[in-house]
C-alpha positions as a Python dict, from the first residue, in 0.01 Angstrom:
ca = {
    (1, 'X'): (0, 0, 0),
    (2, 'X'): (270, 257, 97),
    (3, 'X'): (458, 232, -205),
    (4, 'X'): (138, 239, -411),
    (5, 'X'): (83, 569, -254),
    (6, 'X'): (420, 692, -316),
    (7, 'X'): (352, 570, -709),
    (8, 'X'): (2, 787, -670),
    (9, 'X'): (191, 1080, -545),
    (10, 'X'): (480, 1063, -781),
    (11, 'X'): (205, 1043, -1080),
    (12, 'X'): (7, 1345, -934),
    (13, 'X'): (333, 1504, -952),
    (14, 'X'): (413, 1527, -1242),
    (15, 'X'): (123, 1522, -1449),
    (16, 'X'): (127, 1851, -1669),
    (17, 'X'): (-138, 2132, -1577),
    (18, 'X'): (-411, 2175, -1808),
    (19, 'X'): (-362, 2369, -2127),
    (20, 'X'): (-511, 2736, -2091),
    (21, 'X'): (-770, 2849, -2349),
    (22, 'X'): (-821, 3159, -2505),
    (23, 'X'): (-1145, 3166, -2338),
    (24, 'X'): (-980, 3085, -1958),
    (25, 'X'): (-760, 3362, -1989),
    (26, 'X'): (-977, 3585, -2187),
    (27, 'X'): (-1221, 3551, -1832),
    (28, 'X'): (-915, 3626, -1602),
    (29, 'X'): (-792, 3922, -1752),
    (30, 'X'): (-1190, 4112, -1784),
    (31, 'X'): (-1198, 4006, -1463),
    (32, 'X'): (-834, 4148, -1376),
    (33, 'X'): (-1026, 4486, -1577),
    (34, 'X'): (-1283, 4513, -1339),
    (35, 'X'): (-1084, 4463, -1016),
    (36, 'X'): (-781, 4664, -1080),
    (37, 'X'): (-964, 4953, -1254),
    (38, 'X'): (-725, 4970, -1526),
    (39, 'X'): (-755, 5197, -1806),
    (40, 'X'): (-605, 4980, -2075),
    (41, 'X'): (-401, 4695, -2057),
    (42, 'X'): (-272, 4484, -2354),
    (43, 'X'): (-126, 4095, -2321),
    (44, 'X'): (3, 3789, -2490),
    (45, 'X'): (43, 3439, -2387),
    (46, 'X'): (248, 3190, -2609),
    (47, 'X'): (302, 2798, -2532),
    (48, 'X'): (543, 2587, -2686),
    (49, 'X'): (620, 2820, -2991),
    (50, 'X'): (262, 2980, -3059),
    (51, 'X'): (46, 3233, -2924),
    (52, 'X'): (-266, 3104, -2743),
    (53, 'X'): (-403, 3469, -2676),
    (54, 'X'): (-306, 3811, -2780),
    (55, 'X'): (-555, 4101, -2708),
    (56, 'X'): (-685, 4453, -2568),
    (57, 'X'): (-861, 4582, -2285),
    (58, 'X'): (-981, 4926, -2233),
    (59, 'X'): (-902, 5259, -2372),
    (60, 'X'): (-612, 5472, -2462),
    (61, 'X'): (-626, 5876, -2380),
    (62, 'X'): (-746, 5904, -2705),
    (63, 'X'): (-1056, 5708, -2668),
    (64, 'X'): (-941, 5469, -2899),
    (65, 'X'): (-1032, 5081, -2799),
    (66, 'X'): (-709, 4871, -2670),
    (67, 'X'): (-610, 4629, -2926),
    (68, 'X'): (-311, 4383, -2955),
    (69, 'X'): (-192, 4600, -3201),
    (70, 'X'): (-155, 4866, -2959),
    (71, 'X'): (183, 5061, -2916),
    (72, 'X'): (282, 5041, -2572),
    (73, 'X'): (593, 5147, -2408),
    (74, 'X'): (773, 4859, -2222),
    (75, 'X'): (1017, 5070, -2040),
    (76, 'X'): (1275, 4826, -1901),
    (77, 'X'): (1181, 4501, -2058),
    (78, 'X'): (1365, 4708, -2337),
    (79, 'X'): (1674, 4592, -2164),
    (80, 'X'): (1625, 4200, -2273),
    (81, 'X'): (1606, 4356, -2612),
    (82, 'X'): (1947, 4501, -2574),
    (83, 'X'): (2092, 4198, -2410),
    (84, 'X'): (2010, 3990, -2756),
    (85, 'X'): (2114, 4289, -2989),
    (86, 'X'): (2491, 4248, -2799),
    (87, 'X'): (2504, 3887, -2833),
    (88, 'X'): (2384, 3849, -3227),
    (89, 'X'): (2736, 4037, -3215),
    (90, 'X'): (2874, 3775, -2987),
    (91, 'X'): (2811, 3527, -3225),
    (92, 'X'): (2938, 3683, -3515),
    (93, 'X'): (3305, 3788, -3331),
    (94, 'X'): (3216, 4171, -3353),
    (95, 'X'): (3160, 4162, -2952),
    (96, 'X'): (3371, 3981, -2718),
    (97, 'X'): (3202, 3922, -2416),
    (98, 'X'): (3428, 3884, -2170),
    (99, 'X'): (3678, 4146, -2291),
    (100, 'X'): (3662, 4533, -2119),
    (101, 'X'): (3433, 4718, -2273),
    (102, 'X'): (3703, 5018, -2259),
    (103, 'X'): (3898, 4836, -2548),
    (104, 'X'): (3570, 4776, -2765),
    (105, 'X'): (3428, 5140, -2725),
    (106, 'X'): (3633, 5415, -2800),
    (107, 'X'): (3565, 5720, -2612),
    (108, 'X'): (3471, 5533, -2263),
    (109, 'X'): (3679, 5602, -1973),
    (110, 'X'): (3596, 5729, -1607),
    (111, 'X'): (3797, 5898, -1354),
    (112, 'X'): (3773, 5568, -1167),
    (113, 'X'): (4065, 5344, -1280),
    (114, 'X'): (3847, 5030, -1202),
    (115, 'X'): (3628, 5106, -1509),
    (116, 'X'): (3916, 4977, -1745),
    (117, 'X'): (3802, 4660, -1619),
    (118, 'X'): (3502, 4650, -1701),
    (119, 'X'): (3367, 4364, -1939),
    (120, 'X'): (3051, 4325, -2197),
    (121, 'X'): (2896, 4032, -1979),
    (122, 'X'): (2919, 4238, -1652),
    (123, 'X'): (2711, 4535, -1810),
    (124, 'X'): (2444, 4325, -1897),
    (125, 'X'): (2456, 4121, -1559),
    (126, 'X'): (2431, 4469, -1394),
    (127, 'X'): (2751, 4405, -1230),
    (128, 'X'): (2997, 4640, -1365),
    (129, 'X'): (3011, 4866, -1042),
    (130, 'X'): (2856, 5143, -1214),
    (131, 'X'): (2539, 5299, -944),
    (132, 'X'): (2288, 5631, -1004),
    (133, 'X'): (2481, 5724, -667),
    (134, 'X'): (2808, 5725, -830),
    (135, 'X'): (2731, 5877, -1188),
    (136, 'X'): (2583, 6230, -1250),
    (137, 'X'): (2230, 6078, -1401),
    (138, 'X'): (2115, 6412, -1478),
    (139, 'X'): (2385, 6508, -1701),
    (140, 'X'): (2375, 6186, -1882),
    (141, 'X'): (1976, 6279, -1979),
    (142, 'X'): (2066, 6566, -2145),
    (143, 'X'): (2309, 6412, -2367),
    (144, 'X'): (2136, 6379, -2727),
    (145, 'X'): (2303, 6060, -2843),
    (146, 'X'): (2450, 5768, -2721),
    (147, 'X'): (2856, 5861, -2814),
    (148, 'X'): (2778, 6238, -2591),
    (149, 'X'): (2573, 6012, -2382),
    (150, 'X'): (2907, 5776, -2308),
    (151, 'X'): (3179, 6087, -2327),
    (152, 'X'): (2950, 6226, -2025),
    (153, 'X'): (3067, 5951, -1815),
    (154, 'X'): (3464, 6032, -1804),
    (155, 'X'): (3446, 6246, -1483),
    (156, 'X'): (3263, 5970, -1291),
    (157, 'X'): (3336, 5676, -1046),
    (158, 'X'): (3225, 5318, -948),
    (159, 'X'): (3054, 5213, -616),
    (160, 'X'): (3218, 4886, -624),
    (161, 'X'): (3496, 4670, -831),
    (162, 'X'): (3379, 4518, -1163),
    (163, 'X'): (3212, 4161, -1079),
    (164, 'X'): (3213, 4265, -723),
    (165, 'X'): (2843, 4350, -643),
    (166, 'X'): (2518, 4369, -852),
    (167, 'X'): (2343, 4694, -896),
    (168, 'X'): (1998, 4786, -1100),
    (169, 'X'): (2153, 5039, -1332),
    (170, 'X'): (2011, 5179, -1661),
    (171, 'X'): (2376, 5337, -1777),
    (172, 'X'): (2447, 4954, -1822),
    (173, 'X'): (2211, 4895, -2079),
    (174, 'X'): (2239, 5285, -2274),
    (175, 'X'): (2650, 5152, -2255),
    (176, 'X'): (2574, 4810, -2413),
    (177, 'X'): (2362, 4981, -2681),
    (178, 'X'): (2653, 5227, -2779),
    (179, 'X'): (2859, 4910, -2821),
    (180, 'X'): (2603, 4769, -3046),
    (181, 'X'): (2647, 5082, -3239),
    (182, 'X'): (3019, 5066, -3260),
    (183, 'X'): (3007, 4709, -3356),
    (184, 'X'): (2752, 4728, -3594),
    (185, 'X'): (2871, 5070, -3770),
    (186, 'X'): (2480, 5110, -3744),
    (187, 'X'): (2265, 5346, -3533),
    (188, 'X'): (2123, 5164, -3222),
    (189, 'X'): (1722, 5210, -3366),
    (190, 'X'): (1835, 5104, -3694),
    (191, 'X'): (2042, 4795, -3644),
    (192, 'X'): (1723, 4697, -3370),
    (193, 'X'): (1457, 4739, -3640),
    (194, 'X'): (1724, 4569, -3926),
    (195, 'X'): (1849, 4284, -3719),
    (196, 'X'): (1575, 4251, -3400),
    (197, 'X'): (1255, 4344, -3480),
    (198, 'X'): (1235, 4314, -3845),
    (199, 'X'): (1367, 3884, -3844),
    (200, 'X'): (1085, 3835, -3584),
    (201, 'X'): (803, 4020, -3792),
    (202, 'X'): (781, 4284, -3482),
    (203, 'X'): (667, 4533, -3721),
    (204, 'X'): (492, 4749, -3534),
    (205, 'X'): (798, 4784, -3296),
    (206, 'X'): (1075, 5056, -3241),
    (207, 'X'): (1315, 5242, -2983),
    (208, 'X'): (1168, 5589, -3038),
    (209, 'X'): (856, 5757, -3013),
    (210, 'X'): (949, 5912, -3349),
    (211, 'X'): (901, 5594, -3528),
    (212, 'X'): (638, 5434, -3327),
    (213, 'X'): (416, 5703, -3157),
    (214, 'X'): (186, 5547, -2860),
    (215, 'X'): (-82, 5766, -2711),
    (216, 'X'): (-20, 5909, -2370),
    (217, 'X'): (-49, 5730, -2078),
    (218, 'X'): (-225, 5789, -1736),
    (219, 'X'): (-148, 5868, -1384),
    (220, 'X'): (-373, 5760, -1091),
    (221, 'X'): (-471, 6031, -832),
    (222, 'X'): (-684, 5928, -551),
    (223, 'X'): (-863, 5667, -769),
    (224, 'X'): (-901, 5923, -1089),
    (225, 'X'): (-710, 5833, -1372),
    (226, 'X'): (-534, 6122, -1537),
    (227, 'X'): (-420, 6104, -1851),
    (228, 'X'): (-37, 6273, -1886),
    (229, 'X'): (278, 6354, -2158),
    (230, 'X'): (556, 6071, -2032),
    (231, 'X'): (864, 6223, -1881),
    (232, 'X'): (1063, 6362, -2117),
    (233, 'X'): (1399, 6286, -1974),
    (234, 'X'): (1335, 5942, -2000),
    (235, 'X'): (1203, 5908, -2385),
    (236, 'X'): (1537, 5839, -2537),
    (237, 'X'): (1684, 5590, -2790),
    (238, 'X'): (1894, 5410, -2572),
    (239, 'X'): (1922, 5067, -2436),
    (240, 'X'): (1775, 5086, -2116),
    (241, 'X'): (1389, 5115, -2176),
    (242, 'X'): (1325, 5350, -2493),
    (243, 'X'): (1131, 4995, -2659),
    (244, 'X'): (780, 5114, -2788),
    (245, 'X'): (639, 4725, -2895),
    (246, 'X'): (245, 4555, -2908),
    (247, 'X'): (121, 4219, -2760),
    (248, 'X'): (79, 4105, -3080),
    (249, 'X'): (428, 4163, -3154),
    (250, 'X'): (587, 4094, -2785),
    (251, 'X'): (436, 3694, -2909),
    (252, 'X'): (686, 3667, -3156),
    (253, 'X'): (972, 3787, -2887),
    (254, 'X'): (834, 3511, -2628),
    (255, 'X'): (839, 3271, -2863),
    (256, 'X'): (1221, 3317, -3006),
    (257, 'X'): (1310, 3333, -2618),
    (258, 'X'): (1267, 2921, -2581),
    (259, 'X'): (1444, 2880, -2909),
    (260, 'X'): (1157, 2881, -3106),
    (261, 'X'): (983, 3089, -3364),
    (262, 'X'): (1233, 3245, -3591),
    (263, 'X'): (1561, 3262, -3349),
    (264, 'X'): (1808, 3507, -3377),
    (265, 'X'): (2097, 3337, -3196),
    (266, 'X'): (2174, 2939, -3103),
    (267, 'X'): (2028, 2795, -2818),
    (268, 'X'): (2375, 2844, -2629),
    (269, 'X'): (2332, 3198, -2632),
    (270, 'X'): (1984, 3211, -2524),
    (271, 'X'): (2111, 2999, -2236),
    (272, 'X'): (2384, 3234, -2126),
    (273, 'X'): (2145, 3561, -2122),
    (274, 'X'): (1866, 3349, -1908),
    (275, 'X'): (2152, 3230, -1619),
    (276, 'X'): (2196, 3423, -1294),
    (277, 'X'): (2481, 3536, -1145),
    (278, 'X'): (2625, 3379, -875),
    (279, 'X'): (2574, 3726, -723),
    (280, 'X'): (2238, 3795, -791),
    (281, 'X'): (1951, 3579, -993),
    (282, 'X'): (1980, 3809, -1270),
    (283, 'X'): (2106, 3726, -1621),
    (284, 'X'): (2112, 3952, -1908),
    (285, 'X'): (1830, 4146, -1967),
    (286, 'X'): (1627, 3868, -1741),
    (287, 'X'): (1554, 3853, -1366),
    (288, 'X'): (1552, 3435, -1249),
    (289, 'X'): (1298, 3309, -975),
    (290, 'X'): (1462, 3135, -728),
    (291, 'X'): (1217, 2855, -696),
    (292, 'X'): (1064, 2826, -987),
    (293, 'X'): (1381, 2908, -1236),
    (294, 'X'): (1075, 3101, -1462),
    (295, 'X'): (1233, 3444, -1619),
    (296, 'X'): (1076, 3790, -1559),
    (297, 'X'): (1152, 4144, -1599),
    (298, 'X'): (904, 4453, -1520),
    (299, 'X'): (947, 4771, -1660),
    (300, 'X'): (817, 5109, -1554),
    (301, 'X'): (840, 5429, -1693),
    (302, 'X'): (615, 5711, -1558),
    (303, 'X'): (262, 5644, -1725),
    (304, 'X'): (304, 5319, -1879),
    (305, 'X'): (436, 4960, -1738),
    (306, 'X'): (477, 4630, -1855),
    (307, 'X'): (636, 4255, -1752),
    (308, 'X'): (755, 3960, -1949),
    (309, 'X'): (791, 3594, -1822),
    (310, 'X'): (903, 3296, -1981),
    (311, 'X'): (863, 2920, -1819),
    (312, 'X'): (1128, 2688, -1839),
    (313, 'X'): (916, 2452, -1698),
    (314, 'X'): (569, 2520, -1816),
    (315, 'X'): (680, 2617, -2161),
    (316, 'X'): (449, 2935, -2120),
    (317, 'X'): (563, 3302, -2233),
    (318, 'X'): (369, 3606, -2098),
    (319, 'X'): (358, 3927, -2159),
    (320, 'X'): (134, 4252, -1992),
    (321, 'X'): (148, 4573, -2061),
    (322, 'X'): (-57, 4881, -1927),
    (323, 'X'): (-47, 5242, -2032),
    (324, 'X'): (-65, 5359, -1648),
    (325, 'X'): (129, 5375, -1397),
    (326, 'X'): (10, 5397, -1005),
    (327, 'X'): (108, 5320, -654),
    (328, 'X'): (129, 4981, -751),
    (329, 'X'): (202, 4782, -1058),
    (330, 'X'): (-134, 4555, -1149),
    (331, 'X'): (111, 4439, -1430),
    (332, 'X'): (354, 4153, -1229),
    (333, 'X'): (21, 4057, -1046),
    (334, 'X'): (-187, 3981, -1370),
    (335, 'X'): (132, 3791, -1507),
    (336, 'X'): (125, 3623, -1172),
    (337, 'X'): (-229, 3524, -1262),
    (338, 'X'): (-182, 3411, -1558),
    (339, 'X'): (143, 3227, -1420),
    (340, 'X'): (-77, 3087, -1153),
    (341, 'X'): (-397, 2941, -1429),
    (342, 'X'): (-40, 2808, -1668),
    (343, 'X'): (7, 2577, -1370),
    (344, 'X'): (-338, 2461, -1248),
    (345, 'X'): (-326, 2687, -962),
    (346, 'X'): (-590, 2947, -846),
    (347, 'X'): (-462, 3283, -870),
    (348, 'X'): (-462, 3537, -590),
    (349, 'X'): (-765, 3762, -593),
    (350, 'X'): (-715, 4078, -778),
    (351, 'X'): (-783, 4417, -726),
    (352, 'X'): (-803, 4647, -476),
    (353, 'X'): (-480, 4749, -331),
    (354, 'X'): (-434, 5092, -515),
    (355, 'X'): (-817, 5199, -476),
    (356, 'X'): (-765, 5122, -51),
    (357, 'X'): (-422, 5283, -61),
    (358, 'X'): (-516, 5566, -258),
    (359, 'X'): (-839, 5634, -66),
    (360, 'X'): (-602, 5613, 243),
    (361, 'X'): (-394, 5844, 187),
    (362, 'X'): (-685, 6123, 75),
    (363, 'X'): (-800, 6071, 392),
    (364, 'X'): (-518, 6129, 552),
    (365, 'X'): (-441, 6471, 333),
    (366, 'X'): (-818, 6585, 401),
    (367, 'X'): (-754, 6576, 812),
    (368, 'X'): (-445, 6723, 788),
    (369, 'X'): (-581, 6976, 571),
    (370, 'X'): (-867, 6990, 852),
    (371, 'X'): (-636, 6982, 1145),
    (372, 'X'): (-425, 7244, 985),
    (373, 'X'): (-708, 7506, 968),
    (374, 'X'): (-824, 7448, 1315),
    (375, 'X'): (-512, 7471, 1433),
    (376, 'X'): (-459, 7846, 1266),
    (377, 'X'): (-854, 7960, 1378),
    (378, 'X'): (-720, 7871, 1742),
    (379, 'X'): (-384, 7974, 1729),
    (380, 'X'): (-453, 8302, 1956),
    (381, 'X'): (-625, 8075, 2204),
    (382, 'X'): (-379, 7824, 2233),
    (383, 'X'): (-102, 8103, 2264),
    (384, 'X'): (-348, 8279, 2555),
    (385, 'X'): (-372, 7959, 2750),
    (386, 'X'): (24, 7912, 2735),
    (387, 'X'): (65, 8290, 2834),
    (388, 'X'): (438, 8416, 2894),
    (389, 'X'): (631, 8041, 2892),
    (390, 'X'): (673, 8080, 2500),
    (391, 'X'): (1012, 7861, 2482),
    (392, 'X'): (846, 7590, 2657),
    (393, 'X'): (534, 7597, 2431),
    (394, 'X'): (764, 7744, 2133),
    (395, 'X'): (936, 7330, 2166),
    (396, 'X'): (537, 7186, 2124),
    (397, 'X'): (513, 7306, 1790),
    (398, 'X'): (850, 7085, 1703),
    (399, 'X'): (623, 6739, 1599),
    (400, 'X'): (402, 6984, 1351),
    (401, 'X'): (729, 7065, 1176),
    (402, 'X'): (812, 6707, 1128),
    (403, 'X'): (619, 6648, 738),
    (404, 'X'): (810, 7018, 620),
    (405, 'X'): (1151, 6799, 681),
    (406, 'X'): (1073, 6486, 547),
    (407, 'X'): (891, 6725, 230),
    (408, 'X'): (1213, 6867, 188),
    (409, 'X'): (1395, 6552, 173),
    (410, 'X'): (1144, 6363, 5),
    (411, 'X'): (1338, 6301, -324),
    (412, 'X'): (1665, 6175, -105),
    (413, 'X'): (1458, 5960, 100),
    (414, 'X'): (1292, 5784, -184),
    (415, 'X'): (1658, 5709, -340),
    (416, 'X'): (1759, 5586, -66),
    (417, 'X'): (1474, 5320, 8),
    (418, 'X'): (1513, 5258, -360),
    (419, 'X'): (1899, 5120, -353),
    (420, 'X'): (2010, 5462, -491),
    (421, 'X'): (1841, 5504, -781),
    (422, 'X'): (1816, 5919, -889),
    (423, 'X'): (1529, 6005, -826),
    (424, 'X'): (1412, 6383, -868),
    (425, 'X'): (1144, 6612, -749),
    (426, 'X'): (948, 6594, -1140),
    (427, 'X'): (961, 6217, -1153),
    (428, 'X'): (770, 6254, -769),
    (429, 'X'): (465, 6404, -941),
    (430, 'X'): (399, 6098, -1169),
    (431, 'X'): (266, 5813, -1001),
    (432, 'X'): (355, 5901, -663),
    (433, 'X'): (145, 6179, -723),
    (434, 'X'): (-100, 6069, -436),
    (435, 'X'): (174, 6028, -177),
    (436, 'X'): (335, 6353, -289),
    (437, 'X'): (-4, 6562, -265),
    (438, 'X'): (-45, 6373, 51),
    (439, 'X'): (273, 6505, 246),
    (440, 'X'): (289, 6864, 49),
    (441, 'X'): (-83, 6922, 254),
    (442, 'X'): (60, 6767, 564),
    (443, 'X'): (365, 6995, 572),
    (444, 'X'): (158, 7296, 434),
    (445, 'X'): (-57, 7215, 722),
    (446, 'X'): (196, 7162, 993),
    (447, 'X'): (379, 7486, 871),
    (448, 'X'): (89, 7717, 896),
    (449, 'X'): (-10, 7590, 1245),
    (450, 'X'): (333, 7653, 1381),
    (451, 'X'): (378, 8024, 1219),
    (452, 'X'): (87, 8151, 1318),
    (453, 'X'): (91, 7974, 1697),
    (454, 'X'): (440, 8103, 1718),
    (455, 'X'): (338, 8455, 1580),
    (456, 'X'): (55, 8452, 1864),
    (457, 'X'): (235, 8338, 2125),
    (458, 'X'): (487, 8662, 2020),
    (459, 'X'): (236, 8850, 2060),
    (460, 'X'): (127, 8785, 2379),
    (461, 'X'): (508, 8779, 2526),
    (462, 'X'): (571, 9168, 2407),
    (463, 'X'): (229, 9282, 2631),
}
């Protein structure tokens, strides 16, 4: 009996989840619609080297229905993109991989002697050293191609020793695509629509907004969705998330991932961009679950996001893409849906989380706003009852000043909690714009209450 069981339980094991429909996952995401409150949201699913659904959902902020054929911008999935573009060049000996990048791209050096160090396989495995903290980010937006963009970097240094420590940084991926450029003897947008997009029928693809225009995107605000121009610092042509692509065409990028489709480099290569680090699970261009070994990277810009995923074990691709951006990023939790149905589990419920959060913090900005105005009508009273001891009183109003400091560091704090990244006061009224309406009332608030207590309480020292 026991080792019948054991057979049972072995069998149970591995027997493959159902195949999804069109039809399952066509139910899942309008019901992902309803409950997240999207305003669009486009998204492919491929098995075993087809698509099994590719479709829209909502409306762009043109009115316009959401089809598969929708341009969306992908923002950092872009940077899987630019992992293959680098090793088509691999494979054809105009790239070596393992050699510093210094000696394959004229024109880079930093001040930091470590730089010279520096290989093509430690850009795109994000360990190269180079950090937003380290490198003036700023300057390198306002350079207006990707040679000025890589001459900008000679006057800065590395947080840590090449291959020493991984580090989420886009100047990575805008390096790798100047290489591609230099190896190629082809613009970076050209040689992606030439030898990328254009092999794999991605036709409706492209690394500028110039080529491939996609309507703008929203911001949420308390629960309103608002739509808004994307930042322009970060519409570029570079390497790092500039990819404008559909679902309809992201199937055809799935597919070639698992060596199918139309692929653009040997299985070998595929292989090498989808292995972690032994620093970080992160491979080139691709982020590696732990436990499941399936491949992901988000991407988020300031209006729009997206995610990819690819199965090793499952055999499913996925791809979601929304032209909002909030809070919180319904994108990786559809995906995680869909992940869920691939493998005959239920998914988590859906929904919710930004409408609570977002209704949160309004409340919270409409008492402070509240408290703020009582506490300048009853200033003079509050001074009266504290009479002559100002200083001791003066040290009450101390807490009120608390949300003016953290306002006034607010851009520093949020680098900081985010590993470093730059992060600047514009980029803060995207979609952050509910936490950063919420703490500009509460230190507005605080601020009055304390200048006109302390003018009061003057006032009634000097009779």
């Amino acid at each position: 009996m026991k080792t019948l069981l054991i057979g049972l339980t072995a069998a149970l094991t591995l027997a493959p989840a159902p195949q999804l429909t069109p039809g399952t996952i066509d139910a899942y995401l309008r019901q992902a619609m309803e409950a997240t409150g999207l305003p669009g949201m486009s998204v492919v699913v491929t098995h075993d080297g087809e698509v099994v659904h590719a479709a829209g959902y909502g409306r762009d902020s043109e009115g316009r229905p959401i089809t598969e054929d929708t341009p969306m911008r992908v923002a950092s999935v872009s940077k899987s993109f630019t992992a293959m573009a680098v090793m088509t060049l691999v494979e054809r000996g105009k790239i070596a991989l393992d050699e510093p990048v210094a000696g394959q791209l004229p024109g880079f050096a930093m001040a930091d002697p470590r730089a010279a160090r520096i290989t093509v396989r430690q850009l795109l495995n994000q360990t190269s050293g180079l950090s937003d903290t380290t490198v003036d980010i700023a300057s390198l937006e306002e350079a207006t191609s990707l040679d000025g963009y890589t001459a900008r970097l000679a006057g800065s240094w590395l947080a840590a020793g090449p291959g020493t420590h991984w580090e989420y940084c886009n100047v990575n991926y805008d390096l790798a695509a100047r290489l591609v450029e230099v190896a190629s003897g082809q613009r970076f947008g050209d040689f992606m629509r030439e030898r990328i997009f254009g092999p794999l029928g991605m036709r409706s693809s492209a690394v500028s907004d110039q080529v491939v225009r996609p309507a703008d995107g929203y911001n949420s605000v308390f629960g309103a969705w608002l739509p808004r121009p994307e930042l322009a610092g970060f519409l570029n042509d570079g390497g790092a998330g500039s990819v404008i692509t559909t679902a309809a065409d992201m199937g055809k990028w799935l597919i070639t991932q698992t060596g199918d489709g139309s692929p653009l480099v040997k299985r070998q290569s595929l292989k090498t961009m989808h292995t972690p680090t032994a620093i970080r699970p992160y491979g080139m261009g691709w982020g590696v679950e732990e436990d499941t070994g399936q491949l992901t990277h988000s991407g988020n810009l300031f209006t729009y996001t997206a995610v990819e995923a690819v199965s090793p074990k499952t055999g499913y691709g996925f791809a979601v893409m929304a032209n909002s951006a909030a809070l919180t990023d319904e994108t990786y939790t559809v995906m995680l849906g869909l992940t869920a149905l691939s493998e005959g589990r239920t998914p988590e419920p859906l929904g919710g989380d930004r409408q609570t959060f977002e209704l949160v913090l309004a409340a919270m900005a409409a008492v402070a706003a509240g408290l703020g105005v009582l506490g300048v009508l009853r200033a003079r009273r509050w001074a009266a009852r504290r009479g002559r001891a100002w200083w001791r009183a003066g040290l009450r109003l101390v807490p009120m000043l608390l949300p003016a400091a953290v306002l006034a560091a607010y851009p520093d704090l949020i680098s900081l909690i985010s590993n470093g990244r730059e992060v600047t006061w514009s980029q803060m009224t995207y979609f952050p714009a509910p936490l950063t309406i919420t703490l500009v009332v509460a230190a507005l608030a605080g601020l009055a209450t304390a200048v006109t207590r302390l003018w009061r309480l003057s006032a009634v020292a000097h009779r």
